[in-house]
N, CA, C and O atoms as CSV, one atom per row, in Angstrom:
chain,resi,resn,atom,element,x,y,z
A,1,UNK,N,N,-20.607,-8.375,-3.512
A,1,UNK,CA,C,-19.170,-8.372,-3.732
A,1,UNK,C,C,-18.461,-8.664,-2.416
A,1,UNK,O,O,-18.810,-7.995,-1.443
A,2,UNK,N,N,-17.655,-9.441,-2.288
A,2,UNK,CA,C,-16.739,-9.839,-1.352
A,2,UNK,C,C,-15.522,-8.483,-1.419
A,2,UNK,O,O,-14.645,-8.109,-2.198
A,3,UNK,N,N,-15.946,-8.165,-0.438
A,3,UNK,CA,C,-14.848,-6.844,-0.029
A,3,UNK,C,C,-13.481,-7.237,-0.246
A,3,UNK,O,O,-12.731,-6.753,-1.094
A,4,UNK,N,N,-13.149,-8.346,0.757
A,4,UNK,CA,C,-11.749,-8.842,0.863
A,4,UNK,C,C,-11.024,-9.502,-0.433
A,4,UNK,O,O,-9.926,-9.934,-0.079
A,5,UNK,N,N,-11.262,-9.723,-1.793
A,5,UNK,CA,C,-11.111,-9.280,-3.348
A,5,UNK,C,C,-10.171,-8.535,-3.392
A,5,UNK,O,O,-9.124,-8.813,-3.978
A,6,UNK,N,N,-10.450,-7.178,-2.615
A,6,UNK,CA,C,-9.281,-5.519,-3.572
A,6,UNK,C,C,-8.171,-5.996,-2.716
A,6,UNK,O,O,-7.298,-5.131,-2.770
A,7,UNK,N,N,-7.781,-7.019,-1.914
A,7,UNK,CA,C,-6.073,-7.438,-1.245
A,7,UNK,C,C,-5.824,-7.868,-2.744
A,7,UNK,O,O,-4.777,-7.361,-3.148
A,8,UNK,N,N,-6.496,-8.693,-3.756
A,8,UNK,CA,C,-6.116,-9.131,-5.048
A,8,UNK,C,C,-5.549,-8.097,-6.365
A,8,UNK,O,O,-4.818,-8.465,-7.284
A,9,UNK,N,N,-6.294,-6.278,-6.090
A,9,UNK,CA,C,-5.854,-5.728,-6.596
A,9,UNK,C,C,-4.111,-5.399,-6.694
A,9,UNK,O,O,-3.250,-5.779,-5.901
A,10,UNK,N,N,-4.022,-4.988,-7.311
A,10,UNK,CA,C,-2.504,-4.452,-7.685
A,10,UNK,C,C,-2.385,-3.118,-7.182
A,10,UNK,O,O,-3.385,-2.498,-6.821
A,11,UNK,N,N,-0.986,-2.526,-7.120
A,11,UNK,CA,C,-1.521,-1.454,-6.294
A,11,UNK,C,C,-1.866,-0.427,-8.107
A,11,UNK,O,O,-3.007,-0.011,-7.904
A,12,UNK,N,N,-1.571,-0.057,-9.152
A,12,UNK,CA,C,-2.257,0.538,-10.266
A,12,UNK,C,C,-3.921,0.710,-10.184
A,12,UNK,O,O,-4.538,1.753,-10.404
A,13,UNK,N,N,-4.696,-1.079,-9.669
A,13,UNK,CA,C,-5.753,-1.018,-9.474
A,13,UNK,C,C,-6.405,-0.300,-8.277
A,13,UNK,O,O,-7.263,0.583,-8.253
A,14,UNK,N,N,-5.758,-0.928,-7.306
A,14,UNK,CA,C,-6.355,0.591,-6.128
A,14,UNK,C,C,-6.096,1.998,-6.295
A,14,UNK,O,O,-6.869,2.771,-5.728
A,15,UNK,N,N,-4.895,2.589,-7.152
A,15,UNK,CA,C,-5.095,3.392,-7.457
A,15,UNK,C,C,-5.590,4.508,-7.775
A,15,UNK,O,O,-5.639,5.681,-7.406
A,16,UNK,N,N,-6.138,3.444,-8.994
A,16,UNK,CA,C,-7.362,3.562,-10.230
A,16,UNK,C,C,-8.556,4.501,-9.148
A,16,UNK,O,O,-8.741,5.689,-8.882
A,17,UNK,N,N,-9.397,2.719,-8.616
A,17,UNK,CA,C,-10.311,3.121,-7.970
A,17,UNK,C,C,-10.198,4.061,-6.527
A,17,UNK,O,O,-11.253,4.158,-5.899
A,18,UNK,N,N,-9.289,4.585,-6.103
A,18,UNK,CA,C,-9.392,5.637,-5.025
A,18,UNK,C,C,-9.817,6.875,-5.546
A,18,UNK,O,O,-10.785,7.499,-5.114
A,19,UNK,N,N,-9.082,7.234,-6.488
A,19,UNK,CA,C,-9.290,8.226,-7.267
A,19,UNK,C,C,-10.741,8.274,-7.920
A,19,UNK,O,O,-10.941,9.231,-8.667
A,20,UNK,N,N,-11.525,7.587,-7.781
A,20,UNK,CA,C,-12.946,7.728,-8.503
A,20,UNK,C,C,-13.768,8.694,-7.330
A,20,UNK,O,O,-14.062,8.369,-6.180
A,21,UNK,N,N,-14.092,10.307,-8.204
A,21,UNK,CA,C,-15.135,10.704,-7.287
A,21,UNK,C,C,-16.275,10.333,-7.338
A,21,UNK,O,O,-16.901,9.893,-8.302
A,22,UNK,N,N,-16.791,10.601,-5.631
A,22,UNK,CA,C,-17.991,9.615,-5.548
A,22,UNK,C,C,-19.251,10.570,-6.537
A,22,UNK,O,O,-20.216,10.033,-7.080
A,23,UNK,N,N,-18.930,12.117,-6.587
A,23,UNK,CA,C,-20.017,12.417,-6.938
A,23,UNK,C,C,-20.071,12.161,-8.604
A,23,UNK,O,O,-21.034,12.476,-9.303
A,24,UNK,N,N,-19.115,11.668,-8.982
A,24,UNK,CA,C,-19.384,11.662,-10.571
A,24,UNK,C,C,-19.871,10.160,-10.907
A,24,UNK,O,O,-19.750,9.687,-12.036
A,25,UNK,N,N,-20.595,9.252,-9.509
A,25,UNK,CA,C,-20.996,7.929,-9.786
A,25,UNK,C,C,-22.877,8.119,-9.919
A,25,UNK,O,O,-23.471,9.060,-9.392
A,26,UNK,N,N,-23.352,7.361,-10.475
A,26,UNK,CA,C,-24.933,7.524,-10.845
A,26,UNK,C,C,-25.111,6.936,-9.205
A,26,UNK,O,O,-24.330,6.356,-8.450
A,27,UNK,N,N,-26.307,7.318,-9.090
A,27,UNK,CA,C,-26.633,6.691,-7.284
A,27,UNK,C,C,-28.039,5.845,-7.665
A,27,UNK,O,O,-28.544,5.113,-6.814
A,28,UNK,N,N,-28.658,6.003,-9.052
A,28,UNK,CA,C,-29.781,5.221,-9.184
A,28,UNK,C,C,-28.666,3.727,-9.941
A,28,UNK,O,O,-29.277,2.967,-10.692
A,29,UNK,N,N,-27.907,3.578,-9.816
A,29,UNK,CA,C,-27.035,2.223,-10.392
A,29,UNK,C,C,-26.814,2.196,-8.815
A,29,UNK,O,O,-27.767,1.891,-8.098
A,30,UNK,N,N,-25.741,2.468,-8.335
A,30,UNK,CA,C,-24.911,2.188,-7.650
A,30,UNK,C,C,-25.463,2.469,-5.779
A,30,UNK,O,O,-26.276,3.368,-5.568
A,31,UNK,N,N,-24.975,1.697,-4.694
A,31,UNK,CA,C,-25.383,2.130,-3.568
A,31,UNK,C,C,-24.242,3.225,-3.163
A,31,UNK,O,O,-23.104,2.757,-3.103
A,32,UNK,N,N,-24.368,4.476,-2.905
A,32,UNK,CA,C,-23.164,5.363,-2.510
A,32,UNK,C,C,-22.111,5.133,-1.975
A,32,UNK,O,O,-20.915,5.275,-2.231
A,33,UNK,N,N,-22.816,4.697,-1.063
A,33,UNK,CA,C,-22.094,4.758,0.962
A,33,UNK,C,C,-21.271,3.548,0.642
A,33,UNK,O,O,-20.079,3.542,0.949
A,34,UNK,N,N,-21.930,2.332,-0.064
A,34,UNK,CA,C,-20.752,1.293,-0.644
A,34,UNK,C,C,-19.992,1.828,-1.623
A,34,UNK,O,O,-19.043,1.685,-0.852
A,35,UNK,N,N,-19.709,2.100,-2.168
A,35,UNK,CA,C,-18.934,2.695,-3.253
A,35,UNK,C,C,-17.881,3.874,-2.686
A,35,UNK,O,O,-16.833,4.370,-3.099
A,36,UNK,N,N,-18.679,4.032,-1.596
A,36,UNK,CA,C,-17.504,5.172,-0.839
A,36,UNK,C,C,-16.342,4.112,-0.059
A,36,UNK,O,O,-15.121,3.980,-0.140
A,37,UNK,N,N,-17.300,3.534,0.630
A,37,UNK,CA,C,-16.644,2.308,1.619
A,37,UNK,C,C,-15.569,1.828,0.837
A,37,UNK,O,O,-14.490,1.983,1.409
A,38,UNK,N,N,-15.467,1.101,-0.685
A,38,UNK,CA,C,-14.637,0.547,-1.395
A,38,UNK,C,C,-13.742,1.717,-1.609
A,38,UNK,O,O,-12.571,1.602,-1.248
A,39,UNK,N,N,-14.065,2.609,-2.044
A,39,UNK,CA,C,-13.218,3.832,-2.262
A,39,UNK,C,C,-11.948,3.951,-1.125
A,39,UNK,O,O,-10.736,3.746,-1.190
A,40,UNK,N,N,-12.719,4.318,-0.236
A,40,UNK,CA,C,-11.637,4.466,1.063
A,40,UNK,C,C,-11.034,3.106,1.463
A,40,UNK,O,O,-9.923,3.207,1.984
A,41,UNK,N,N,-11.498,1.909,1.340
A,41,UNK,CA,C,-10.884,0.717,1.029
A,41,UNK,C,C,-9.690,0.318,0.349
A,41,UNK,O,O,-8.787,-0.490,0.562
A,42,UNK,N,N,-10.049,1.346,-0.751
A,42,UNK,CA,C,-8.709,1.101,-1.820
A,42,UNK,C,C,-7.550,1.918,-1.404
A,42,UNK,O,O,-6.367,1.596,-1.299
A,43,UNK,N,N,-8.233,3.214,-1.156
A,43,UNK,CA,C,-7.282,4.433,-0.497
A,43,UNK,C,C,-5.973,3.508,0.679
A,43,UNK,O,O,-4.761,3.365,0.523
A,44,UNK,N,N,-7.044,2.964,1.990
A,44,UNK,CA,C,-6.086,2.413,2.461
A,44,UNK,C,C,-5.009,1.636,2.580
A,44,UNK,O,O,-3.903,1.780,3.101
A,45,UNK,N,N,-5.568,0.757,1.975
A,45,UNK,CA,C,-4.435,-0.674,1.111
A,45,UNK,C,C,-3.366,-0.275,0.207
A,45,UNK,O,O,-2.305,-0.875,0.035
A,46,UNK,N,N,-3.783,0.876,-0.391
A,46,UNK,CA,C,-2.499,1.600,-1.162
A,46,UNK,C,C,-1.629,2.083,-0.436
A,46,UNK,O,O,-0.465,1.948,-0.811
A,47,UNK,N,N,-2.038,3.155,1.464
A,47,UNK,CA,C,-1.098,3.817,1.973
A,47,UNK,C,C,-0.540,2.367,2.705
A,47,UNK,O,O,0.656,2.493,2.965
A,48,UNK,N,N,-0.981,1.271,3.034
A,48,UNK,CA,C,-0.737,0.344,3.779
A,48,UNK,C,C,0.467,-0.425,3.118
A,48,UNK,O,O,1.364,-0.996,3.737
A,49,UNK,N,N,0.331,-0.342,1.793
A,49,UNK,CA,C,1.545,-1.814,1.143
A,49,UNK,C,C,2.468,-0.269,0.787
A,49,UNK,O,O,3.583,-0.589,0.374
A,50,UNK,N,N,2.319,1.088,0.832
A,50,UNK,CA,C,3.623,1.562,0.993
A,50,UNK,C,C,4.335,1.624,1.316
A,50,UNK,O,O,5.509,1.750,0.965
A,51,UNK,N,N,3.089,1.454,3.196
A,51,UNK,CA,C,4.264,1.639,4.322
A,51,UNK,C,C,5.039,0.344,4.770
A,51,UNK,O,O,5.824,0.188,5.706
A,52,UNK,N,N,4.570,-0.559,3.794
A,52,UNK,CA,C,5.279,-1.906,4.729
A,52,UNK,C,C,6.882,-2.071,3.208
A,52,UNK,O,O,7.989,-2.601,3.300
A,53,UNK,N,N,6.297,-1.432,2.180
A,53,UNK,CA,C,7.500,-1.742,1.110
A,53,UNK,C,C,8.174,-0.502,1.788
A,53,UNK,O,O,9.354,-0.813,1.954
A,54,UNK,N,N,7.956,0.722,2.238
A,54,UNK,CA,C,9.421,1.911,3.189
A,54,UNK,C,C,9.638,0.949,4.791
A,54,UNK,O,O,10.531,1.258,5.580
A,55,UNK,N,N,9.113,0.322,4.935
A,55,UNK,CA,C,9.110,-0.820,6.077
A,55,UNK,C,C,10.793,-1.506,6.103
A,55,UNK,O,O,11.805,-1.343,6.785
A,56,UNK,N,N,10.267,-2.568,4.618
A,56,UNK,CA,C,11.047,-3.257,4.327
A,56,UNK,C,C,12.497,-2.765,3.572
A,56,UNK,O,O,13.615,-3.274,3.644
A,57,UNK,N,N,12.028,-1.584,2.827
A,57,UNK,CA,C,13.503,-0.791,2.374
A,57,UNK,C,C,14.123,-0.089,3.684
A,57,UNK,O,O,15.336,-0.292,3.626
A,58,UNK,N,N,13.906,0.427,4.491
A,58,UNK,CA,C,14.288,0.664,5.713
A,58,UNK,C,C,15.115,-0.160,6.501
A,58,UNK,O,O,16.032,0.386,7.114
A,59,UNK,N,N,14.990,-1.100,6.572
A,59,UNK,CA,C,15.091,-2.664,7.190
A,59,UNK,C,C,16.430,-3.235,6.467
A,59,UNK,O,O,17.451,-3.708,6.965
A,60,UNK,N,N,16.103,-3.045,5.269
A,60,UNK,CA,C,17.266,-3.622,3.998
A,60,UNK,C,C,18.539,-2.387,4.536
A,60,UNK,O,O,19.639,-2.797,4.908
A,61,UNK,N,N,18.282,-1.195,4.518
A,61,UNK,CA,C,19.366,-0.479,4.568
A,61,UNK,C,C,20.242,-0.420,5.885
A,61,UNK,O,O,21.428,-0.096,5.940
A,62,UNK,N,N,19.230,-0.887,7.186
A,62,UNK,CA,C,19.964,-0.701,8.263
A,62,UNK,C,C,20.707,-1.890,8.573
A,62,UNK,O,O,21.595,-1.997,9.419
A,63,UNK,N,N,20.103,-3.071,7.546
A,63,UNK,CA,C,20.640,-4.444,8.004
A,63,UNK,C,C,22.445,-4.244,7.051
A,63,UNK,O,O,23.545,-4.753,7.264
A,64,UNK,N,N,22.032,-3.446,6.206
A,64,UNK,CA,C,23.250,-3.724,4.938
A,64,UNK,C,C,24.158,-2.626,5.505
A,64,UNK,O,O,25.242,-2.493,4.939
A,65,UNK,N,N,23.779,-1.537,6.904
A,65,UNK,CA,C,24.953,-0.880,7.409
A,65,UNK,C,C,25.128,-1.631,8.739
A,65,UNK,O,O,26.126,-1.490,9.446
A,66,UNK,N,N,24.341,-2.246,8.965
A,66,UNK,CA,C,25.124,-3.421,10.359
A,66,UNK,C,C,26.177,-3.836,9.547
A,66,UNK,O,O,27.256,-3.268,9.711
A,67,UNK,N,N,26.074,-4.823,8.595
A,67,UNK,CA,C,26.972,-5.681,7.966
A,67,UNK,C,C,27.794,-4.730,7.597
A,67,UNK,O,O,28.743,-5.050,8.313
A,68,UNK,N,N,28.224,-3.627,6.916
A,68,UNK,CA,C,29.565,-3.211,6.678
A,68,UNK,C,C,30.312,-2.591,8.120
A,68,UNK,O,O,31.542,-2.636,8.135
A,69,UNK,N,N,29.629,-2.034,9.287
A,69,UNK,CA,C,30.086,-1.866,10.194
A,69,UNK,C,C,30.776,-3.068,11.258
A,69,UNK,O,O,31.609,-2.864,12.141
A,70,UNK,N,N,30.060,-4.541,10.818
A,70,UNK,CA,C,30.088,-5.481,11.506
A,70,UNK,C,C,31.890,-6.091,10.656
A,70,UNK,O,O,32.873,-6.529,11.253
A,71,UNK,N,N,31.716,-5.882,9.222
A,71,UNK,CA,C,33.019,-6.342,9.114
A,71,UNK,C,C,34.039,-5.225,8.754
A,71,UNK,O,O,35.024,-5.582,8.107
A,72,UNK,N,N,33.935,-4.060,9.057
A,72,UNK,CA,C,34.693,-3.352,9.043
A,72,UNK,C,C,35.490,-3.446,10.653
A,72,UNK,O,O,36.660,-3.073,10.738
A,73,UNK,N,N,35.035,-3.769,11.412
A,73,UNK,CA,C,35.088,-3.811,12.828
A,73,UNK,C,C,36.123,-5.337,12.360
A,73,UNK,O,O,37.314,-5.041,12.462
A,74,UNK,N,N,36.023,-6.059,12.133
A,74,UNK,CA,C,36.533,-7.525,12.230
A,74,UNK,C,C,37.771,-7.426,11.286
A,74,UNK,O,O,38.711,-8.205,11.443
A,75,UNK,N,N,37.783,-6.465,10.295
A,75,UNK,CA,C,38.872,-6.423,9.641
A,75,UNK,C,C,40.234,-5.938,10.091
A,75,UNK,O,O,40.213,-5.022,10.914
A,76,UNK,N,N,41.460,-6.408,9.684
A,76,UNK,CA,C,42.326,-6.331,10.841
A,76,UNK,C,C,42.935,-5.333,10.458
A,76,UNK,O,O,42.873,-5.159,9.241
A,77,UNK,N,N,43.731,-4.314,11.248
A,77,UNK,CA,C,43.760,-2.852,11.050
A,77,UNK,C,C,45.562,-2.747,11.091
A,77,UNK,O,O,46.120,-1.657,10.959
């Protein structure tokens, strides 16, 4: 499996799979330590596209109080 794939997940799908405990996976199917790896894989990419969407809402709000301060300032008194 090509690791770099779960950027394709959604964040519902990383979700999904963060939340899978490792001990409730069969270990005669599955290799653990990979399955953990993806696990915490998913974990991250979920806290990662949070912090860049409170990034970008952050960003939106300080730009949209420049602009009312910017023409409140220009408006003639």
């Amino acid at each position: 499996m090509d690791i770099a794939k779960l950027l394709l997940f959604t964040d519902e799908q990383l979700k999904i799979v963060s939340e899978i405990p490792v001990e409730s996976l069969d270990q005669e199917q599955l290799n653990l330590a990979f399955a953990e790896t993806i696990i915490e894989a998913c974990e991250k990419l979920l806290i990662q596209r949070q912090n860049a969407e409170d990034a970008i809402d952050f960003y939106k709000t300080v730009t949209k109080a420049c602009d009312n301060v910017d023409s409140t300032a220009r408006s003639p008194r």
